[in-house]
N, C-alpha and C positions, 0 to 999 in steps of 0.2 A: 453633350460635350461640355456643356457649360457646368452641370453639377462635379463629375468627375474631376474637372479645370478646380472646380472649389474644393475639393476633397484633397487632391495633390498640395496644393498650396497650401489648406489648412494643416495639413501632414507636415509639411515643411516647417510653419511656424510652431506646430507643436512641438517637433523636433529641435528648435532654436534654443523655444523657451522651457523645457522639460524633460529634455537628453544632453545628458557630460560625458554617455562612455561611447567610443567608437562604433559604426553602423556600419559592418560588411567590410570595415578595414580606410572608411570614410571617417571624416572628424565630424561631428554632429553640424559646425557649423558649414561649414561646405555641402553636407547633405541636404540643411535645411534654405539655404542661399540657391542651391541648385532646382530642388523643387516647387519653392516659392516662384517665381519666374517661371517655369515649367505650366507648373497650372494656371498661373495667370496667360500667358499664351492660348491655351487649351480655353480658356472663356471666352479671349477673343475672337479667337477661331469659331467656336458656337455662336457667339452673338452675330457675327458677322454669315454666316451662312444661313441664322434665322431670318436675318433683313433679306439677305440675296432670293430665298425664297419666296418671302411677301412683297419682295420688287417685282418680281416673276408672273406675279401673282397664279401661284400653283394653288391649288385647290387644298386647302387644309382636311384635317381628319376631324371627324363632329363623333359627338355622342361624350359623356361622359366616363369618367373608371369605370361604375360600374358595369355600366351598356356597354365597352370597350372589352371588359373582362368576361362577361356571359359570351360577347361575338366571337370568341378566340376557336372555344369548339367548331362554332360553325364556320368560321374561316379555312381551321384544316379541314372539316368536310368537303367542303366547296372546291377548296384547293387539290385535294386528293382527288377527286373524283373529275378535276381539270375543266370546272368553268368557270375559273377565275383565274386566269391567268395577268394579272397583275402582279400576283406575288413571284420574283421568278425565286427559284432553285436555288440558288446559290445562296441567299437570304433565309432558307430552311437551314441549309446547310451550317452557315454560321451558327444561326441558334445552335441546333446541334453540337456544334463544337464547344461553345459558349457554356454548357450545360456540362456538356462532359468536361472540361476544364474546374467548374464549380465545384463537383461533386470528385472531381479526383485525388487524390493526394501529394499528388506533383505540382510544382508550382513554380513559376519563371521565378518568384521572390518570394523564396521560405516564409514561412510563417514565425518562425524563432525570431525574425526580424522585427522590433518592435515598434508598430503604424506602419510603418514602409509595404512588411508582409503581408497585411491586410489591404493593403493598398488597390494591389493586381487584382482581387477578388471583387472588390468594391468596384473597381473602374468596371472590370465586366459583368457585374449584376446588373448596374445601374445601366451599362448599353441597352443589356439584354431588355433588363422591363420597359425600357424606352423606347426600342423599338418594335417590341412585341406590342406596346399602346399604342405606338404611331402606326403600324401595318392592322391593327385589328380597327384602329378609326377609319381609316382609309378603306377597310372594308366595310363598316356601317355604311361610308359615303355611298360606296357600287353597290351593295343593297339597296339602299332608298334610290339610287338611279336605276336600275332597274325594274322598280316597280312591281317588289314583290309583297303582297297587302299581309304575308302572315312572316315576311321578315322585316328585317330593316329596323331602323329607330324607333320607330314611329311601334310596333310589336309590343318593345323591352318593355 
């Protein structure tokens, strides 16, 4: 949340300092005054639910990118075959959507739109690999919790 937050905002100020002709029938500055504030929100929003979590003290995700990105197979194994039920359903699902969104040609904010229209694509790449890192560390964790000697971290 917090990188997306910086991406809106930086859009905004590109916008300020680098657009004179109208955005969608907006004035450049109104769009870039709107946005800046917008993602600034959107960071503190993520900062703020990072601490809430390590106040919590919720069990973070280990392992590295790479170890993070080899587990991802074996996460939808596990998950497919339903003994790992941490990950629920609806969390598939978004990816899913997420994906089909990427690769569609339809877009809530054209692409003719210049930063703005790349904007929507960026905010949900960046979910997507965010939390396909955070649910594939979280599954490193319940591998080495469950003490499997030819999976888990400890393996990679």
């Amino acid at each position: 949340m917090v990188v997306f937050g910086s991406l809106i905002s930086l859009s905004g100020l590109l916008i300020l300092l680098l657009r004179d002709a109208p955005l969608g029938g907006l004035s450049p500055a109104v769009a870039g005054w709107v946005m800046i504030p917008l993602g600034l929100v959107f960071v503190v929003l993520g900062v703020l639910r990072h601490r809430r979590k390590r106040a919590q003290g919720a069990p973070g995700p280990v392992g590295n990118p790479v170890q993070r990105l080899k587990a991802l197979p074996r996460l939808w194994r596990t998950w497919r075959s339903g003994k790992y039920p941490e990950l629920p359903r609806s969390q598939v699902v978004m990816w899913a959507v997420a994906l089909v969104y990427l690769v569609s040609p339809i877009d809530v904010l054209p692409e003719f739109l210049p930063l703005i229209g790349v904007t929507d694509d960026a905010g949900v790449l960046v979910w997507l690999l965010s939390s396909l890192s955070v649910a594939s560390g979280s599954y490193l964790r319940w591998e080495k919790n469950h003490d499997d000697p030819a999976r888990g971290i400890e393996a990679g």
